[in-house]
PALUM-405419 format. One record per residue (C-alpha): residue in one letter; x, y, z. Coordinates in nm, 2 decimals. Example, Ala and Ser with C-alpha at 12.3 -4.5 7.8 and 13.67 -1.06 7.14 Angstrom:
<sites>
A,1.23,-0.45,0.78
S,1.37,-0.11,0.71
</sites>
This chain:
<sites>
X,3.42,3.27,0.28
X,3.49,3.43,-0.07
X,3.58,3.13,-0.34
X,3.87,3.20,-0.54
X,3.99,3.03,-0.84
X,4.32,3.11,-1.09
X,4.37,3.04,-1.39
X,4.71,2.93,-1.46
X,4.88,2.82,-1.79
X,5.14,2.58,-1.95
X,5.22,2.84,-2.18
X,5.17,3.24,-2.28
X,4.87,3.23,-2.55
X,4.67,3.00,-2.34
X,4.36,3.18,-2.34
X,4.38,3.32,-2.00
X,4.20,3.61,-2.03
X,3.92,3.46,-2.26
X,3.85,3.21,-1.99
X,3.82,3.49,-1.72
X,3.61,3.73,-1.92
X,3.41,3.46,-2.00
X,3.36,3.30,-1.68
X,3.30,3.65,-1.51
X,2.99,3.73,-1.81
X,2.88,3.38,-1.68
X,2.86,3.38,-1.34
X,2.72,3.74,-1.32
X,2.42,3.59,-1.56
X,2.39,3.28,-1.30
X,2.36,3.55,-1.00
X,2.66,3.53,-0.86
X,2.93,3.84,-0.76
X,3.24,3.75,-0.92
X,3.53,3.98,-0.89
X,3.83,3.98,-1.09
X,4.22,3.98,-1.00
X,4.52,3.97,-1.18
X,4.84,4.00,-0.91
X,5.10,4.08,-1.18
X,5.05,4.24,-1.56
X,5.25,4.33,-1.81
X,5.48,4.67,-1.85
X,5.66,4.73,-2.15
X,5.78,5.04,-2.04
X,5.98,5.15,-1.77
X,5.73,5.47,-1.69
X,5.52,5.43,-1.43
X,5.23,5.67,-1.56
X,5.23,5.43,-1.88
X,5.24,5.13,-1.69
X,4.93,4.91,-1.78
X,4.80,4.54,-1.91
X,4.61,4.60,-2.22
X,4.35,4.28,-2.10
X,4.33,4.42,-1.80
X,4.25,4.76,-1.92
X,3.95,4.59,-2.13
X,3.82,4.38,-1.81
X,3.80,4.69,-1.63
X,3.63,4.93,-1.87
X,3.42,4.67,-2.02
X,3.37,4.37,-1.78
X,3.49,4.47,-1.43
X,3.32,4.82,-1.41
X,3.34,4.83,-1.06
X,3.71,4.79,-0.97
X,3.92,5.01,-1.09
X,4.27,4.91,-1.31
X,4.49,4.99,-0.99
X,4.28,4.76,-0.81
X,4.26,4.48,-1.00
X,4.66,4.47,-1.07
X,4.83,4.65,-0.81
X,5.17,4.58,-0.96
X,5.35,4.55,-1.32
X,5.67,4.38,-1.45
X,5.88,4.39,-1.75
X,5.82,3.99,-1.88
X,6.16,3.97,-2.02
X,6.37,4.21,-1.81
X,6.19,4.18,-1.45
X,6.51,4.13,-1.28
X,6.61,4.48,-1.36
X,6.28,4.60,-1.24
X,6.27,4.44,-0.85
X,6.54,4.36,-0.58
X,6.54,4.00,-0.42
X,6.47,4.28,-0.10
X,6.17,4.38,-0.25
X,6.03,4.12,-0.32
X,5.80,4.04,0.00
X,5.67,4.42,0.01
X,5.57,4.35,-0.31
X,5.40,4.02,-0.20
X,5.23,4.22,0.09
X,5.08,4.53,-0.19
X,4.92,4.23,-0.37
X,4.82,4.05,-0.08
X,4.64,4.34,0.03
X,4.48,4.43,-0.31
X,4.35,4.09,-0.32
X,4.22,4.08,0.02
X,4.01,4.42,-0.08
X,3.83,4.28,-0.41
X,3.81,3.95,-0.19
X,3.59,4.14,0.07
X,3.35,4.33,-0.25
X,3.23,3.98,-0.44
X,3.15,3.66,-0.33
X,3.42,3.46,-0.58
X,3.75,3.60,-0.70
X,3.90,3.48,-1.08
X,4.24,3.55,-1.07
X,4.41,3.58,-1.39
X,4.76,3.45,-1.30
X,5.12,3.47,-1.48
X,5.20,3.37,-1.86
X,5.27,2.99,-1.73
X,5.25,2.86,-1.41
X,5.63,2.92,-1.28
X,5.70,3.25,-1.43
X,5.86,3.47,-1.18
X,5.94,3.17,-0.93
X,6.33,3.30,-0.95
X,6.17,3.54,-0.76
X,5.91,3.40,-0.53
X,5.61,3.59,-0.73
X,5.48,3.27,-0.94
X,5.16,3.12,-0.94
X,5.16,2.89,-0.67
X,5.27,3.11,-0.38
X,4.99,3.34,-0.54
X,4.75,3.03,-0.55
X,4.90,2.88,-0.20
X,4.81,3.25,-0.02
X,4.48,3.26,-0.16
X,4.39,2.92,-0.12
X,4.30,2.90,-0.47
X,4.13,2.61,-0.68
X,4.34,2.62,-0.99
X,4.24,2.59,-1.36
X,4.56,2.49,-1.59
X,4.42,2.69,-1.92
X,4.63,2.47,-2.20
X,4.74,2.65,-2.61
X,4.72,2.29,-2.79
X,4.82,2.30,-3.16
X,4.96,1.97,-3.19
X,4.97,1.62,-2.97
X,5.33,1.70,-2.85
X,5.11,2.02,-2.60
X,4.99,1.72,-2.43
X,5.33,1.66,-2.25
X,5.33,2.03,-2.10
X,4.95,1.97,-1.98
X,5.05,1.67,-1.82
X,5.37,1.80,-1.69
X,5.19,2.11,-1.56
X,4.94,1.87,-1.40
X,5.14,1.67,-1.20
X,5.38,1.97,-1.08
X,5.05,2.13,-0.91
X,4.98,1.85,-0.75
X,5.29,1.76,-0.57
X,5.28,2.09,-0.44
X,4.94,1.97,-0.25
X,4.73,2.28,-0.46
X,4.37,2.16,-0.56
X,4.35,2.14,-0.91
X,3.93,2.22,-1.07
X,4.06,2.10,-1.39
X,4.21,2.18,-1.74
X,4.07,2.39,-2.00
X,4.20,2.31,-2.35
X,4.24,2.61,-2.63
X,4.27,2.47,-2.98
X,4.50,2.69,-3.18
X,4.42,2.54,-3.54
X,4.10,2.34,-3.67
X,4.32,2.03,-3.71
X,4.38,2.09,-3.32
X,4.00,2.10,-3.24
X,3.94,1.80,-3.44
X,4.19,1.63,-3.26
X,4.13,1.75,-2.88
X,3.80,1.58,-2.89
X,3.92,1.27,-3.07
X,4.24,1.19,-2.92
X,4.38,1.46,-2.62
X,4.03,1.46,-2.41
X,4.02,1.05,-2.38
X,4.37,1.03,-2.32
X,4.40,1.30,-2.03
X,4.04,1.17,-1.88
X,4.22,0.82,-1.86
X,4.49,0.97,-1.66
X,4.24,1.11,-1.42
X,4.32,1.46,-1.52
X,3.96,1.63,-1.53
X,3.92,1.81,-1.82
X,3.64,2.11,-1.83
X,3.61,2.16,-2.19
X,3.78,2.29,-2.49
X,3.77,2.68,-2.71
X,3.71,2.67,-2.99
X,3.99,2.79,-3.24
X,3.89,3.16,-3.31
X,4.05,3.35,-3.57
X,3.89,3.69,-3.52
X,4.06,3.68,-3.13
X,4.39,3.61,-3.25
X,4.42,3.91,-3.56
X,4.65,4.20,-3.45
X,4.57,4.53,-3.44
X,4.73,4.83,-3.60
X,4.82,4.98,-3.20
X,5.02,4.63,-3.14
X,5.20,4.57,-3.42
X,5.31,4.93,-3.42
X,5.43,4.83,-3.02
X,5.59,4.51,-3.15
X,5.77,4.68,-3.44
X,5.88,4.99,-3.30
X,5.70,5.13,-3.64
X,5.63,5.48,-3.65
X,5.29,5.66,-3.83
X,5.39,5.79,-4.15
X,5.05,5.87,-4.29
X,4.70,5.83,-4.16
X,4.52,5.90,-3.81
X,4.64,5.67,-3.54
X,4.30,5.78,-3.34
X,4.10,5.63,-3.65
X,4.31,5.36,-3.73
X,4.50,5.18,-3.39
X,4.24,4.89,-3.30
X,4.19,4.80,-3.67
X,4.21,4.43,-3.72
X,4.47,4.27,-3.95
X,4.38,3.94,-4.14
X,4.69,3.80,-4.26
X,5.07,3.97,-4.38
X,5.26,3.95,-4.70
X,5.60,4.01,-4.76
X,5.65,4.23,-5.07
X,5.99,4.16,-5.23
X,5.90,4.00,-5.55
X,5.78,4.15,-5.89
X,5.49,4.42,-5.90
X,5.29,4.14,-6.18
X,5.28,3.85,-5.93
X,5.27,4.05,-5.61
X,4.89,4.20,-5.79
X,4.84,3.80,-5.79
X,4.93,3.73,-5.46
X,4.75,4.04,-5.32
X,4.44,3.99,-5.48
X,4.44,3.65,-5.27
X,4.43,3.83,-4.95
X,4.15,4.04,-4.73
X,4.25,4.35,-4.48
X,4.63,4.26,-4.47
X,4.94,4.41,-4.39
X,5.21,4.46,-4.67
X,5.58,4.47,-4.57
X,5.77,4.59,-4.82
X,6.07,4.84,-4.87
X,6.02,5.18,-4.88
X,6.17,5.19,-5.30
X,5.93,4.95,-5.37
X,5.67,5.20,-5.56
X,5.54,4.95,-5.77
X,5.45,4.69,-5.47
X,5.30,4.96,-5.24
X,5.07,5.06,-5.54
X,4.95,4.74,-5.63
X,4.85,4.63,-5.28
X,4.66,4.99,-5.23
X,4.48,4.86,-5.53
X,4.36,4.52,-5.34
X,4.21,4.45,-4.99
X,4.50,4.60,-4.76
X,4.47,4.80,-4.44
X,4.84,4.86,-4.40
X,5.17,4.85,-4.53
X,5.50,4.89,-4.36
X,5.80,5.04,-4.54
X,6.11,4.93,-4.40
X,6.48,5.02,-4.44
X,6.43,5.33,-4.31
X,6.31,5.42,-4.65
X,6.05,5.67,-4.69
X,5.70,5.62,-4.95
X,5.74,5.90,-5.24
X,5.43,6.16,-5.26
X,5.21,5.98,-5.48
X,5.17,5.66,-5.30
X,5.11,5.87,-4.98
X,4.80,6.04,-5.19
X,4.67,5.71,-5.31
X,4.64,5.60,-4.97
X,4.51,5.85,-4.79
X,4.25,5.87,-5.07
X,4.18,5.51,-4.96
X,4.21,5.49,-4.61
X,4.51,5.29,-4.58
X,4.79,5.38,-4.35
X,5.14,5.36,-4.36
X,5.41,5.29,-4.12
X,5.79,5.36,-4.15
X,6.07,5.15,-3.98
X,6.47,5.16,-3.95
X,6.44,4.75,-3.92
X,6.50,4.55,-4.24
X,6.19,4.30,-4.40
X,6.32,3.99,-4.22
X,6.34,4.16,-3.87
X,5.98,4.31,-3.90
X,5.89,3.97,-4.00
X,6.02,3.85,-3.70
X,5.87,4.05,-3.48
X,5.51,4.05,-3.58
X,5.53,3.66,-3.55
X,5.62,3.71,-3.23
X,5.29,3.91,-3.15
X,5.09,3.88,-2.82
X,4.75,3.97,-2.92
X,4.49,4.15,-2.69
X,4.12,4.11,-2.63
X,3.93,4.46,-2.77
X,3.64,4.58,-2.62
X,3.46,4.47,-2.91
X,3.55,4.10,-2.87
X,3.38,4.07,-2.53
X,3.06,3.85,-2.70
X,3.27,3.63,-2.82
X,3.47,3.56,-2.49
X,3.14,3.49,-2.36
X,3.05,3.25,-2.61
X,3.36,3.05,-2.54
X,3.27,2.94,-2.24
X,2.93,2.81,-2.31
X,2.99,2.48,-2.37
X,3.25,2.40,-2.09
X,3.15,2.14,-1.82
X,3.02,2.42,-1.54
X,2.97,2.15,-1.29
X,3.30,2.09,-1.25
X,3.39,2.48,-1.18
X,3.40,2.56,-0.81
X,3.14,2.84,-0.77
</sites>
């Protein structure tokens, strides 16, 4: 019988998909035949021929050769607007086209990771969460925990015991430290204190910066930014270090910008004098805002250097706003590094 394990979550930005990239590399080095599965990604659009999951578009060209996107997420849904997307009457034909999708990677490998919702009881309002998924597939669960301070240890816990009263087998927890202080503190403090409780803990990632740097492609999908200058071909998966707001003086903006490597400069689109002097630091992109277009000569300058430039209708603060706000996605590129995440968690304690 094929063994299946999900990953669930307390919370999105748990490192779901860095666990199941990682596990899959794994296991396929240890000889097993590991499929993956994620029942529900995300659509932010409304078009079904657009309709993908960025992660699982990456697991599938990179990891999961074999299988297909279509197979491996038979069905998307709009996170924040899903109940315009699927009637309550739908619901269980739904259930069924997952059910079935499963059963058919199920029947090509001989274990199943299955990638499940942002946190465990997304989409219950409708029946689609987690543990019906987890119930169906008689599923050992992994709760896959974002801790950047002590307070994340009251959702692991929570999360903990609501599994269990629901009689689901739990593998254990897998902690992702957000900051270096968190790190530092998971193995001092959080590990000790959940191992006393009897929840099993697998291991902890590592904080890694270069996984959670936006790129060009989804800042420009968080924004709503458009392409003013530069080729989006050449330019979409380029990393972004850090983000500066431009609305102070060109003399101590030079100051602040020297400070910073391959960042993003938001600034309005008047603002001649702080476009220039970031193009004459470490930036890889600046966003005019304001609906406020760049004048001729700082378009030359940086297309001379490379840099690209985005226009927006939203003011500074809004733009702001939005970027924090940022999901970002594993790139093929980062695959190694998903890999080496996973090395040091407790492997005996995985079902395999």
């Amino acid at each position: 019988m094929t063994k299946t394990i999900m990953l669930t979550s307390t919370h999105s930005g748990a490192g779901k998909s860095i666990v199941a990239i990682g596990m899959f590399l794994k296991m396929k080095e240890n000889g097993k035949n590991p499929g993956y599965f994620k029942p529900i990604g995300d659509a932010m659009t409304r078009q079904e021929k657009s309709r993908t999951d960025k992660d699982v578009s990456v697991i599938s060209a990179v990891v999961a050769r074999k299988y297909s996107k279509e197979e491996i997420c038979p069905h998307f849904l709009n996170p924040e607007y899903y109940l315009d997307e699927i009637l309550p009457e739908e619901v269980d034909e739904v259930f069924h086209k997952i059910k079935d999708a499963y059963t058919n990677i199920a029947a090509k490998c001989d274990l199943v990771l299955i990638e499940g919702n942002h946190f465990v009881s997304q989409y219950s309002p409708i029946g689609l969460d987690d543990l019906r998924f987890a119930k169906e597939f008689n599923a050992s669960m992994i709760i896959c925990a974002p801790i950047t301070d002590d307070d994340d240890l009251n959702s692991v816990i929570a999360t903990y015991e609501y599994i269990k009263s629901q009689n689901l087998e739990i593998a254990g927890v897998i902690l992702n430290a957000r900051t270096k202080t968190a790190e530092a503190r998971i193995k001092r403090y959080h590990i000790p204190l959940l191992e006393k409780r009897g929840i099993i803990v697998i291991g902890a990632l590592t904080n890694s910066r270069e996984l959670e740097k936006p790129t060009i492609s989804e800042i420009m999908d968080a924004t709503g930014a458009k392409l003013y200058s530069g080729e989006f071909i050449k330019v979409k998966n380029t990393l972004i270090n850090s983000f500066v707001i431009g609305a102070m003086g060109a003399e101590p903006a030079l100051k602040i910008f020297r400070g910073g490597i391959d960042k993003c400069v938001i600034t309005g689109g008047d603002r001649t004098d702080i476009a220039l002097a970031a193009l004459d630091t470490s930036t890889k992109l600046i966003i005019f805002t304001g609906n406020l277009d760049p004048i001729q000569r700082v378009v030359s300058v940086a297309e001379e250097k490379g840099v690209p430039l985005l226009t927006t209708s939203s003011d500074t603060y809004s733009v702001a706003e939005q970027i924090r706000k940022i999901q970002t996605h594993i790139q093929a590129n980062e695959i190694q590094i998903c890999r080496d995440q996973v090395e040091n968690l407790d492997w005996e304690k995985i079902p395999q």
